[in-house]
N, C-alpha and C positions, 0 to 999 in steps of 0.2 A: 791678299792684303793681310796684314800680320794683325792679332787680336790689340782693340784699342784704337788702329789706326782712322783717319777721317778722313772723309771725302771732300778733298777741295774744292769737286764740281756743283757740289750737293747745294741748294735756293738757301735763299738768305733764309735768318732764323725763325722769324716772322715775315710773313707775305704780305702781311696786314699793314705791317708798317713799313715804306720805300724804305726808309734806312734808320736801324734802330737803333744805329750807335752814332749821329750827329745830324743836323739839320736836314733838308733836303735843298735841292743843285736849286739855287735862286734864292730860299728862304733866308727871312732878314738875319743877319747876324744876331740880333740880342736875342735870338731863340737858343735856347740851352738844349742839350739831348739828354733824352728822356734818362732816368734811371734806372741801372740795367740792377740787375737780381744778381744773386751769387752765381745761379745754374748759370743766367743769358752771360755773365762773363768769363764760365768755365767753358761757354758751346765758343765764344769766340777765341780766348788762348787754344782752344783745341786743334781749330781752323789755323790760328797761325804756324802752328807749329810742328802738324801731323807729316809734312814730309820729311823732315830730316828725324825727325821720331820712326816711322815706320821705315826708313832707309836703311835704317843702324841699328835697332833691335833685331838681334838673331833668333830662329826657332828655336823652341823647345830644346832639340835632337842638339842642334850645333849649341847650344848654351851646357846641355851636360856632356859633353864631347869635350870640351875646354874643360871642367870641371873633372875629364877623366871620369865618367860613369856615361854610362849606358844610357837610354833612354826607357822610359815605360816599360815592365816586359812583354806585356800585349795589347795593341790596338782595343782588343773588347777586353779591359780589363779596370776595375777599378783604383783610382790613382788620387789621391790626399795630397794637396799644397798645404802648407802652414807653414809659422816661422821658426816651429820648434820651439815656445816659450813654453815657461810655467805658466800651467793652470788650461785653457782651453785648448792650447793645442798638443798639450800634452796628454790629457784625455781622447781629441781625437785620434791621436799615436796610438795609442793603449788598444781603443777601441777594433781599429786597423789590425793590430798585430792578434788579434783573437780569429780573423779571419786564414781561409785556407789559401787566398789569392789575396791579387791588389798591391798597392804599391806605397810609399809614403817618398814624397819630395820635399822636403825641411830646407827651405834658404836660409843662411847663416851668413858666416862670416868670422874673421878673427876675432879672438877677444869676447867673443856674444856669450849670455848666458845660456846656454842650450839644455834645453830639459828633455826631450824625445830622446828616443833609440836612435845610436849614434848611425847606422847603418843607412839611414835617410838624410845624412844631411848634404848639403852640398853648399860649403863656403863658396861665396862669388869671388872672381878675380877683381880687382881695379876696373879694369879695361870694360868690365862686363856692370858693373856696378852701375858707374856712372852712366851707360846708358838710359837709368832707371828716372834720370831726374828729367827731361822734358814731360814724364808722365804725373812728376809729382809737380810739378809748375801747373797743367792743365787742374789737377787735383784743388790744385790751392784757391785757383780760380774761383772754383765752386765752392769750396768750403771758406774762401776770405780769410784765408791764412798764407801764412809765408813757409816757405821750404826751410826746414830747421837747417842752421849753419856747424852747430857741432857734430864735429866725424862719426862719435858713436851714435846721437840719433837720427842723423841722416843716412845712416848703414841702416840702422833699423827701420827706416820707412822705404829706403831702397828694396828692402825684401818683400815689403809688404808691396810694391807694385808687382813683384814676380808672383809671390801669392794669383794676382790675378787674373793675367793675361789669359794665361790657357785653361780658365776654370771654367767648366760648363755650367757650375752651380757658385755660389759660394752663401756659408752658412757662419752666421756672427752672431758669439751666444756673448751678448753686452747689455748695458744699458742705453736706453733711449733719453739724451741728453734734452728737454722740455726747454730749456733758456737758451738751446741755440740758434743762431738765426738763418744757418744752413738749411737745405732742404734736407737732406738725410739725419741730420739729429742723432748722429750715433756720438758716445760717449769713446775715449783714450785715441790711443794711435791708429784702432781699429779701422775710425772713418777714412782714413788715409787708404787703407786695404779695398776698402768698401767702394769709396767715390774713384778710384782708378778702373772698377770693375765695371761702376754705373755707368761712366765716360766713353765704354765702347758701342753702347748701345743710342739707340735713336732717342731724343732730338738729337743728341751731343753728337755721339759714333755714325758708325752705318749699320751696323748691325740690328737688326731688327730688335724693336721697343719689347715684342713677346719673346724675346731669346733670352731677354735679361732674368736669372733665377738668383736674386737675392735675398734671402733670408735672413730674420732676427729674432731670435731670441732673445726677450726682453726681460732681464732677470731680476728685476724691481716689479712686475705687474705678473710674471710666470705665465705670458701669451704670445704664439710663434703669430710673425707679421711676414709678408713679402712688399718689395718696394715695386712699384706702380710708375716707370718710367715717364709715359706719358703724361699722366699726376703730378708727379716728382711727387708722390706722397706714399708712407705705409697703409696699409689696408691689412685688415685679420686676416689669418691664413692658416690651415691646418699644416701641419710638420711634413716641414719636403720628405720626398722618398727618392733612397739610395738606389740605385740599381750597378749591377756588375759591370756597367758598359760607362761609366762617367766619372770626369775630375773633377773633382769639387774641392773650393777650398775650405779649411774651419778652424777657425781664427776666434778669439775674442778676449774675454780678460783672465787678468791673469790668479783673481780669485773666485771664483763662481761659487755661488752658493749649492746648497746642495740638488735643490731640484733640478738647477742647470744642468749640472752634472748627469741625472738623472732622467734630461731633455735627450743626450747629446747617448748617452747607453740606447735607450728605444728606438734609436733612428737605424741600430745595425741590427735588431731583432728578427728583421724580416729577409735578411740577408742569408740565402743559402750558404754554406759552406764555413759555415760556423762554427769555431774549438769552443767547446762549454768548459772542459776538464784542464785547462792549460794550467801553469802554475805563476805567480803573481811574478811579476818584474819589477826588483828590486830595483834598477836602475832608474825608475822614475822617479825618484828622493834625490837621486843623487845631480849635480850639478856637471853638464857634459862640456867637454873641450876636446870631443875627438874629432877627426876630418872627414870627408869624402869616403875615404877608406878603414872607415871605425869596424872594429869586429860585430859578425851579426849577432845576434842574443838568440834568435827565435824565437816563435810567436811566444803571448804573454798573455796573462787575463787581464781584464779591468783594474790598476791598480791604482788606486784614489789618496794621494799623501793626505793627513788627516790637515793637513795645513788650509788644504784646498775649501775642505768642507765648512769653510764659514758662514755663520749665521749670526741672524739681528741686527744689520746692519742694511743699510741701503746704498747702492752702489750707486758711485758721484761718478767726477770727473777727472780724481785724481789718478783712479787705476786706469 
């Protein structure tokens, strides 16, 4: 079963309650059904819709086959989703390419401002794109938003459910959105990334409630959180740890302050196969428009546009 997908067979969402979404067989009509939550109406668009979702989503391997690129270069190897923006995923680019192994997968698309090393990216087809939107409907569910109608920001959250599928981890260096009425509370387009990645797991998914490794960096409080499936709540949480063998994706805004920045450096310190001496890559200033087939750069140090490092500011909703 492909990541994300839901089990039709699986007990209603409450046991507790015979039917949670309308009366029950005999009760009088002027009984109203109860009020579902954002979650209990994302677990149910999930339900309606996981088959012809999981039918039509291809793997991994057959998504960059189309895309003309290759797949991972090794099974035990580490492997970076992101959308290739400015600012957090451009940092985790950076950080990737200091490495002696691993991979970087950048979804894109025409037109996109791409800020990553071009050698990672892989514009979506049409045909492959639009697959993406039964998972941002389920998405929306949960979050009590509708699937944006304009082309370029409906590309841009199309990638952000690619971001998730196949991430054994994913790590979201954002703000924790406090006036939202969602259960995840994440701030920009991020939660879109995020709630596609929550939705495979249990009550929603099938995937088991402990397989879900999400993470947040909350860059107004400077304290890593993981999300709590079963909860549907954050809870404190020391800073995940990378290992050579896992995809993880790392997404968040697209100004991070400077500690952010300096969250998201520490997480590759323990990483064997480390370039200390490399020389900076100039290419991450610069605005990228290259394809699939962009020339490689080769590895690169940490290199931080001073744009990035904003401070005295507190990070809302607009980023």
């Amino acid at each position: 079963m492909a990541p994300g997908c839901h089990d039709h067979t699986a007990k209603p969402w409450s046991q507790s309650s015979p039917d949670l979404y309308g009366p029950q067989v005999g009760a009088p009509s002027r009984h109203k059904p109860p009020t579902r939550t954002w979650h209990e109406r994302g677990a149910r668009g999930a339900r309606s819709i996981a088959a012809r979702t999981c039918a039509a989503m291809p793997d991994l391997p057959e998504i960059l086959r189309r895309c003309q690129l290759s797949g991972p270069a090794a099974v035990e190897s580490l492997v970076l989703f992101s959308g290739g923006a400015e600012g957090v995923d451009a940092i985790f680019d950076a950080a990737m390419a200091q490495l002696t192994f691993g991979q970087c997968i950048h979804w894109s698309f025409e037109g996109h401002d791409f800020r990553a090393r071009p050698e990672g990216r892989v514009n979506l087809p049409e045909d492959i794109a639009r697959l993406c939107d039964p998972y941002l409907h389920v998405a929306a569910g949960s979050l009590g938003q509708s699937v944006p109608r304009k082309p370029h920001v409906l590309a841009l959250f199309r990638r952000n459910v690619l971001q998730a599928l196949w991430a054994d981890a994913m790590i979201a260096v954002i703000w924790e959105d406090l006036e939202a009425s969602y259960p995840l509370r994440m701030g920009g387009g991020t939660k879109w990334a995020a709630q596609v990645y929550v939705d495979r797991f249990q009550p929603i998914g099938v995937e088991a409630a402990e397989s879900c490794h999400l993470y947040l960096y909350e860059v107004n409080s400077a304290v890593w959180k993981r999300w709590d499936c079963l909860a549907q709540a954050w809870t404190p949480a020391s800073p995940p740890i990378l290992s050579r063998t896992m995809s993880f994706a790392g997404i968040g805004t697209r100004t991070p302050p400077q500690h952010a920045i300096d969250a998201i450096h520490s997480l590759f310190k323990d990483l064997s196969g480390h370039l200390s001496d490399s020389a900076p890559d100039p290419h991450l200033d610069e605005p990228k428009e290259s394809n699939c087939s962009g020339e490689s750069h080769g590895p690169s140090a940490l290199h931080v546009p001073s744009a990035l490092c904003a401070s005295g500011r507190r990070w809302r909703r607009r980023d």
